[in-house]
C-alpha positions in Angstrom: 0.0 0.0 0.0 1.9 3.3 -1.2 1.4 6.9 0.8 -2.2 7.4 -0.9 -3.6 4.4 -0.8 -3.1 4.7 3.2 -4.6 8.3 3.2 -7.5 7.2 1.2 -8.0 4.1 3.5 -7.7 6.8 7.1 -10.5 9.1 5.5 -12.5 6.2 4.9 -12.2 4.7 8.0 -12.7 8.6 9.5 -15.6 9.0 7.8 -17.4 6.1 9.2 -16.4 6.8 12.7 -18.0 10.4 12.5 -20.7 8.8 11.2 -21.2 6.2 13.8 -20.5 9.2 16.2 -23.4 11.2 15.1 -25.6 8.0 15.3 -24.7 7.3 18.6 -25.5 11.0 19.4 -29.1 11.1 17.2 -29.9 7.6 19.5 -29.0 9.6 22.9 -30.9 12.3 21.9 -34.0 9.8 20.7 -34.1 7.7 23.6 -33.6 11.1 26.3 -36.7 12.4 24.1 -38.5 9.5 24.2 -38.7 9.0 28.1 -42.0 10.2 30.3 -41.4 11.9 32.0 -38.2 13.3 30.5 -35.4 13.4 32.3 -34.3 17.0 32.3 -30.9 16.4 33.9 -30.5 14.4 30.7 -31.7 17.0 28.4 -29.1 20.0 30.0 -26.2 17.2 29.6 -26.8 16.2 26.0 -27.1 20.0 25.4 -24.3 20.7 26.8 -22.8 18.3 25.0 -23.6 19.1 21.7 -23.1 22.5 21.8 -19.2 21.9 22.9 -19.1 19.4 19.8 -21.3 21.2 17.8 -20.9 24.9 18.3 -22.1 25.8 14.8 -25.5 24.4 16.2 -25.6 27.3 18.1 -24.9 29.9 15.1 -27.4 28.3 12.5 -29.9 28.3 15.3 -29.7 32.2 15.5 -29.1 32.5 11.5 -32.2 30.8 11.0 -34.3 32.3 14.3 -33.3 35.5 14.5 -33.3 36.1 18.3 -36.6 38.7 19.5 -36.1 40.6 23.0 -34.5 38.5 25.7 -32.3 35.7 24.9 -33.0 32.7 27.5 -29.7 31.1 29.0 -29.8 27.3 29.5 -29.7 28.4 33.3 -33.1 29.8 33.1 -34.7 28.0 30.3 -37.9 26.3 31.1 -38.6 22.5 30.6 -40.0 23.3 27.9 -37.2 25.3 26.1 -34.9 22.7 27.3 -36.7 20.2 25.3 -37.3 22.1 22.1 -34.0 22.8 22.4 -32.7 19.7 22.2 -35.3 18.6 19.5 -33.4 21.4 17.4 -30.2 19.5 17.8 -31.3 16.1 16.9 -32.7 18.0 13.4 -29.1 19.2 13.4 -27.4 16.0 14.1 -29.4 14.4 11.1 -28.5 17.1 8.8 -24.6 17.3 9.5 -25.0 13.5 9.3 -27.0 13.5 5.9 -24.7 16.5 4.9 -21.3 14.7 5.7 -22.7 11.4 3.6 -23.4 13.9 1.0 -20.1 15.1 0.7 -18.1 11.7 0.6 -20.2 10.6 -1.8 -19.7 13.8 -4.0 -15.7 13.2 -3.5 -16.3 9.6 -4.3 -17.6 11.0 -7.6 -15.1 12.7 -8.5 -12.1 10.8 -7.4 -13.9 7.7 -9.9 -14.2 10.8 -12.4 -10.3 11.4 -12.4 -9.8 7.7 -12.3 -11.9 7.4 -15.7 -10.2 10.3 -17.0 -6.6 8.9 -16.5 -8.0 5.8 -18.2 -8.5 7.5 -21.6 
C-alpha cells in the first residue's frame, strides 16, 4: 500500500467513525426524548454536549431564528425550552449527518471521475 492508498483508507475509516458518532449522538438524543417523564438532567447534559461538539448548532440556530427581545440562557430555560431545544439538535445531528454522507459521496464521484479520466 503506497502513501495514498493509506490516506484514502484513514478518510474512509474517518468518515465512518463520524458517522457512527453522530448516530450514537441522534440515539441519545431519541431515547432522552422519548422517556415520560423526560429526564431534564439528561436534556441540560446532551445539550451541553452538543453544543461543545457542535458549536455551529448554536450559530445556524440564530441565523435561521433570529433572536426577538430576551435571549433565555440554559440556566433559566424552562422545561419546555430545554426540550425544544434539544429537538433542534437532533434535526441538526441528522442534517450534519446527511450533509457529511453527501459530501463523501460527491468526493467519491469525483475521485472515480479522475480515475476514468486517467484511463482514456
Amino acid at each position: 500500500m503506497n502513501k495514498e492508498e493509506a490516506i484514502k483508507n484513514f478518510e474512509k475509516v474517518r468518515f465512518l467513525n463520524e458517522q457512527i458518532e453522530i448516530d450514537k449522538e441522534i440515539n441519545n438524543c431519541r431515547f432522552i426524548l422519548s422517556q415520560d417523564p423526560v429526564n431534564m438532567f439528561q436534556v441540560n447534559q446532551e445539550i451541553n454536549l452538543i453544543n461543545e461538539k457542535y458549536p455551529e448548532n448554536l450559530i445556524l440556530f440564530n441565523l435561521i431564528f433570529q433572536p426577538k427581545g430576551n435571549i433565555i440562557t440554559l440556566d433559566t430555560a424552562s422545561s419546555a425550552n430545554l426540550i425544544e431545544d434539544l429537538k433542534w439538535k437532533l434535526d441538526f445531528l441528522r442534517a450534519e449527518k446527511i450533509g457529511k454522507t453527501f459530501d463523501e459521496f460527491c468526493k467519491t464521484m469525483k475521485e472515480n471521475k479522475e480515475i476514468r479520466m486517467e484511463k482514456l
